[in-house]
N, C-alpha and C positions, 0 to 999 in steps of 0.2 A: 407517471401518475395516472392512476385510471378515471376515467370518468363515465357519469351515470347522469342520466336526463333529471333523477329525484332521489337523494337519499332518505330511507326514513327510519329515523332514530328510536328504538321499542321495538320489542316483539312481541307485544302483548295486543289485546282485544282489537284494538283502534289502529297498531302498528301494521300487524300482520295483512287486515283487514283493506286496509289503505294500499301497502304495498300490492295486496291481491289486484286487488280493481285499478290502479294507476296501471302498473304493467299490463294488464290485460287489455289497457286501452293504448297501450302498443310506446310507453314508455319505457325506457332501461332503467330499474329501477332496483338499488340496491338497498337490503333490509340490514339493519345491525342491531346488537343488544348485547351487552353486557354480563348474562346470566349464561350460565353453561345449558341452562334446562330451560325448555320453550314454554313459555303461556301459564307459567304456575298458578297466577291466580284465575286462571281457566279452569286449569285442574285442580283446583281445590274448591271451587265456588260450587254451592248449592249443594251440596254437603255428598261432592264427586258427581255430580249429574249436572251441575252448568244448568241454571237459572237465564236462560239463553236471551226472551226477550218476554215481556208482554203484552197480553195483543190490546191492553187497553191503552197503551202510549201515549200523553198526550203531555204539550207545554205545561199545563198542573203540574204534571209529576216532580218538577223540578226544582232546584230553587238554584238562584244567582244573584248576583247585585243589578244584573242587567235581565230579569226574568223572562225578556221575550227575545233574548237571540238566540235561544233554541228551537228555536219554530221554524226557522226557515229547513235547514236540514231536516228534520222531525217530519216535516212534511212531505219531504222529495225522496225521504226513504221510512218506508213505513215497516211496520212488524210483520207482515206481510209478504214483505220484499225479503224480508229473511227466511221468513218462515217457508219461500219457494226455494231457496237455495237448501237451508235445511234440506228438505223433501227432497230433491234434485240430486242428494248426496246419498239419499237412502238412509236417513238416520233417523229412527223411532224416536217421539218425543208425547207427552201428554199432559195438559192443564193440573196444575196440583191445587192450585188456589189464586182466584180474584187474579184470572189472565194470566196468572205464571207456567211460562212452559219450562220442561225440561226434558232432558235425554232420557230414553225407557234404560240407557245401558250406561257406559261414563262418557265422563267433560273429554276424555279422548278424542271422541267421535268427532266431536267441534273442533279440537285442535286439530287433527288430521285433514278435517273438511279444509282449512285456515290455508294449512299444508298444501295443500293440494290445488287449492285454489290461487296460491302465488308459484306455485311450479307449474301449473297454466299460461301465466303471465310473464315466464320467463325470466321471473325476481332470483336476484343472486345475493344469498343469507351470509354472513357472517357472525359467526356466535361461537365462542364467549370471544368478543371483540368491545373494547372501548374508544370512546371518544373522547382526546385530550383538548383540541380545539376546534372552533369553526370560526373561520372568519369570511365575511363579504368583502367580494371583490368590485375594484372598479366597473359599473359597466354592466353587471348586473352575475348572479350565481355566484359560489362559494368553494371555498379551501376547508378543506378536513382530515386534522392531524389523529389517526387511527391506531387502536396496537396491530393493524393489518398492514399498513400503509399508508401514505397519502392519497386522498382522493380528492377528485375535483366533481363540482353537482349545480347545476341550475339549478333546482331547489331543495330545499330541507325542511323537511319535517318531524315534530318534535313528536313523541308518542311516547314519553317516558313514565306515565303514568302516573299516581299518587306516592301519598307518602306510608299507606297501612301496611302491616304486614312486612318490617324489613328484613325477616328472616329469610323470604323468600325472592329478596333481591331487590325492595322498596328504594327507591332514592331520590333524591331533590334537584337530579341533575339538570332536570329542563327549568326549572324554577329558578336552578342558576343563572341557566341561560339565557331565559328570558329578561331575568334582573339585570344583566351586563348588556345586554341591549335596549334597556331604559324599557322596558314593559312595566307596567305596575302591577303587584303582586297582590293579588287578595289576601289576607290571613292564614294560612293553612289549618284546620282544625279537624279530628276527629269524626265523621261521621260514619251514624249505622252500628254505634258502638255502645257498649252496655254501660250504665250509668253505677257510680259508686257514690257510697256514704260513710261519715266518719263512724269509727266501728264501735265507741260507746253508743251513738245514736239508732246503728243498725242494732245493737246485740237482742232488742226484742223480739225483731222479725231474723235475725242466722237462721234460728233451727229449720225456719222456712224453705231452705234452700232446696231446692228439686220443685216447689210447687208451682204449677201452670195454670193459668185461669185466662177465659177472656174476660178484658175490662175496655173501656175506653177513656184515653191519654189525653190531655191538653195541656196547653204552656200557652202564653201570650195574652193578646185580645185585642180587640176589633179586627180590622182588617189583618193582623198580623195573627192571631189565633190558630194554630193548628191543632187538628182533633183525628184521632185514629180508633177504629174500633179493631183491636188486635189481640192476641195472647202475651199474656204479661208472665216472665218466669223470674222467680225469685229465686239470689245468688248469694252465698256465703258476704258478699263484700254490698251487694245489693240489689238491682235487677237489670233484666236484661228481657229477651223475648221479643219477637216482630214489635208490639207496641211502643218498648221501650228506645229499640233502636231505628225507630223511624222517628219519635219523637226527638230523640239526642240531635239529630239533623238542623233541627227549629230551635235548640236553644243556643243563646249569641252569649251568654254567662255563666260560671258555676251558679250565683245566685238566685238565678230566674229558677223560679219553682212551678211544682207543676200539682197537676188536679188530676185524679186518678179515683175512675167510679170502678169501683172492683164488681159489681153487680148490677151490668147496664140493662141487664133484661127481669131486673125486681125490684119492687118500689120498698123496701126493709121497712121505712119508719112507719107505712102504713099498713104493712104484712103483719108487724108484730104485734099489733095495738090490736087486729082484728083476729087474730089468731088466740090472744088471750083470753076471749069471750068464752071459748070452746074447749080449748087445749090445755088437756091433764100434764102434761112434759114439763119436764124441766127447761131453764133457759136456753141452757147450752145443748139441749137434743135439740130444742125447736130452731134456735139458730142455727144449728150445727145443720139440717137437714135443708139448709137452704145455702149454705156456703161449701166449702172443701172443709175436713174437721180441724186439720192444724189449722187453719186461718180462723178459722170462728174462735177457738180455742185464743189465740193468741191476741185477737181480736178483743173479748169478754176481758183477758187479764190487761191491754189496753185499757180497757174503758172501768175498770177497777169495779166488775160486777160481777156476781155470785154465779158460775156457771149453774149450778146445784139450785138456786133458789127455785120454784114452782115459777111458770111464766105468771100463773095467776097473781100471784103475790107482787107483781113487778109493776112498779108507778108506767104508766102510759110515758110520763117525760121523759124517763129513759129509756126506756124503748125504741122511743121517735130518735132520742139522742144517736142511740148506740147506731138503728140503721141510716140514721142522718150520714153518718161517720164512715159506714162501707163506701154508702155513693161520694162522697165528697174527702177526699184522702186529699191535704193537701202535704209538700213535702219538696224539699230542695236538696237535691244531688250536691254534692260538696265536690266533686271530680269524676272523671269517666276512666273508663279500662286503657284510654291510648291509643296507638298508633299500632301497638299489639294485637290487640282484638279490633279495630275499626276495621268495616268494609270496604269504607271508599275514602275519600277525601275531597271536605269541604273547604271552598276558596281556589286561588292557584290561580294561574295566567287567567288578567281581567281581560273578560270580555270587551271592554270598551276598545281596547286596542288591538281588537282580531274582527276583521270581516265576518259575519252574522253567513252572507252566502256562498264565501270560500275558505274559512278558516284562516287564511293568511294575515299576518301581519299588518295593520297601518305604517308600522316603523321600520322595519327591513322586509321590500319585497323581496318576495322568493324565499320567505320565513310561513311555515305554519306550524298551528298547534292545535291538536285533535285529544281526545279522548277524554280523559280523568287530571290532565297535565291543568285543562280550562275550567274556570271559575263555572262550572256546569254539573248540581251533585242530584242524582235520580233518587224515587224510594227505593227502599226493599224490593226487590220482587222484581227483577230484569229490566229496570228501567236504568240502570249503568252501562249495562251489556249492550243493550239497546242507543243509548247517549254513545257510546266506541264506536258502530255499526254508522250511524247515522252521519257521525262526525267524519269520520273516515272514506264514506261514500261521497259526501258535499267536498271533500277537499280533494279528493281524487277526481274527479269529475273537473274543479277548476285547474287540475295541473297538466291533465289533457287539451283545458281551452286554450290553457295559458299562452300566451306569443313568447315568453322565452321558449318553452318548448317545439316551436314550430321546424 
């Protein structure tokens, strides 16, 4: 039977990551994954250029049942701290939007850097390799029935990811594990995922599909309110686009509906009314030239009014109505795209029963759980990447302090 000072389980963001920095702090430290192909959702993210991290990172970004036990890691490893290693590897990257960095070339770069970084450390990878069991032993450290073999490991770590995307090798298996060690499991839900509507409801806005506008998003209220000002793209099925799939994150029901001002930078009900004083147009030019035209278009047969009529001829009441109506869309998603289309996954191993400053376990020491596996889901925009990076460096850091490890 072989043995390794730390096995850890994933070869993805947080795995890879983790295994880098533990071996380089001069542990033996064995990496495994079940996929024949390395870091897929590396190399598929940010549409092949890896959304790597952003530089605005901050406890906000996230949401949990326990919101503040991202702070400690968050802290002690910053975007910065990446963004030297980044640099240090020689790989061009540049701001695209509100802090998000990416690669000038492809998500390669970063898997290789990953690469490179745990053959540094002297990590010994097994892939496509699976994991039948782990069991705790007396006394402290673990047994791990492999398709490689038996191993033996003072500790283990869990880095198996979410649930999105299981084409590309998605699984439940730390979730298992977690659950058979009496962890409590958050919900698992879809997030970062495009919302759907029943399709008599949608059939006014289909023809829509391909249009992109900025709007800004909200669901909830009071303290629970979330508000995004992002680009909203409409979908055969219903909408998707930054706004929509950071919004999806914030809702806890199909029912919870949401509020959607399609036009945050124009006041319509007061445009129209004063616009009529002066303007020879028809309705739908003078709307049209202040929206996208399929949307004013589909908008006008909405609101069951004469595109053709003269604006002049047009009662003030509806006017105020119709632009009341752009800013204020209210509307409830009936279901989302899935596990299919979601970017991440919200819920998964609760925080309450993982150490906040080592990731490990309260319930079997020499157990941790890092990355997208823990009830910990980032926005849009490298704040997952970032949650992998940060998790991964706090828990590798305590398996160097650890006294089994000595």
């Amino acid at each position: 039977m072989q043995g390794f000072d730390v096995v850890v389980i994933g070869a993805g963001a947080a795995g890879l990551f983790c295994a880098a920095q533990a071996g380089q702090r001069g542990l033996r430290v064995l990496l495994i994954d079940h996929a024949s192909r390395l870091a897929e959702k590396i190399r598929i993210s940010g549409g092949g250029r890896c959304n790597f991290t952003n530089r605005d990172v901050g406890p906000n970004n996230f949401l949990s049942e326990n919101p503040a036990f991202c702070r400690s890691a968050l802290a002690r490893f910053t975007p910065q701290d990446f963004i030297k290693l980044v640099q240090r590897h020689g790989i061009a990257f540049h701001e695209k939007h509100k802090g998000q960095l990416f690669c000038d070339d492809s998500s390669e770069r970063i898997i290789q850097m990953l690469v490179d970084e745990c053959a540094t450390g002297g990590v010994t990878r097994w892939q496509p390799c699976t994991v039948a069991d782990v069991r705790p032993l007396t006394g402290g450290g673990f047994d791990l029935d492999t398709s490689q073999g038996a191993v033996q490991a003072r500790s283990v770590v869990v880095a198996t990811g979410g649930l999105p995307v299981p084409k590309i090798g998605a699984s439940d298996w730390g979730l298992r594990l977690a659950k058979r060690f009496e962890h409590t499991i958050v919900e698992p839900r879809p997030a970062l995922v495009p919302l759907t509507f029943d399709a008599d409801r949608w059939a006014p806005f289909a023809d829509l599909a391909g249009l992109s506008l900025p709007v800004e998003v909200s669901t909830g209220s009071g303290k629970a309110r979330a508000r995004f000002l992002e680009d909203l793209l409409f979908t055969h099925r219903g909408l998707s686009g930054p706004a929509i799939l950071q919004i999806s994150s914030y809702r806890t029901a199909n029912d919870q509906p949401l509020q959607i001002n399609l036009a945050p930078d124009l006041t319509l009900d007061r445009d129209l009314v004063e616009a009529k004083a002066s303007s020879r147009r028809q309705l739908g030019t003078e709307f049209g030239s202040r929206l996208p035209q399929r949307l004013a278009a589909a908008w006008l047969a909405r609101a069951a009014l004469d595109a053709a009529r003269p604006l002049a001829e047009c009662r003030d009441a509806d006017l105020q109505r119709l632009g009341r109506s752009v800013h204020d869309w209210p509307l409830t998603p009936t279901g989302d795209e899935g596990w299919r289309k979601a970017e991440v996954m919200r819920g998964g191993v609760s925080t309450r029963d993982l150490s906040s400053q080592t990731l490990e376990s309260k319930r079997v020491p020499g157990l941790y759980f890092i990355g997208e596996v823990v009830d910990v889901t980032g926005w849009l925009g490298g704040y997952n990447f970032h949650w992998a990076w940060a998790s991964a460096a706090a828990c590798a850091q305590a398996l160097a302090q650890s006294p089994q490890q000595g």
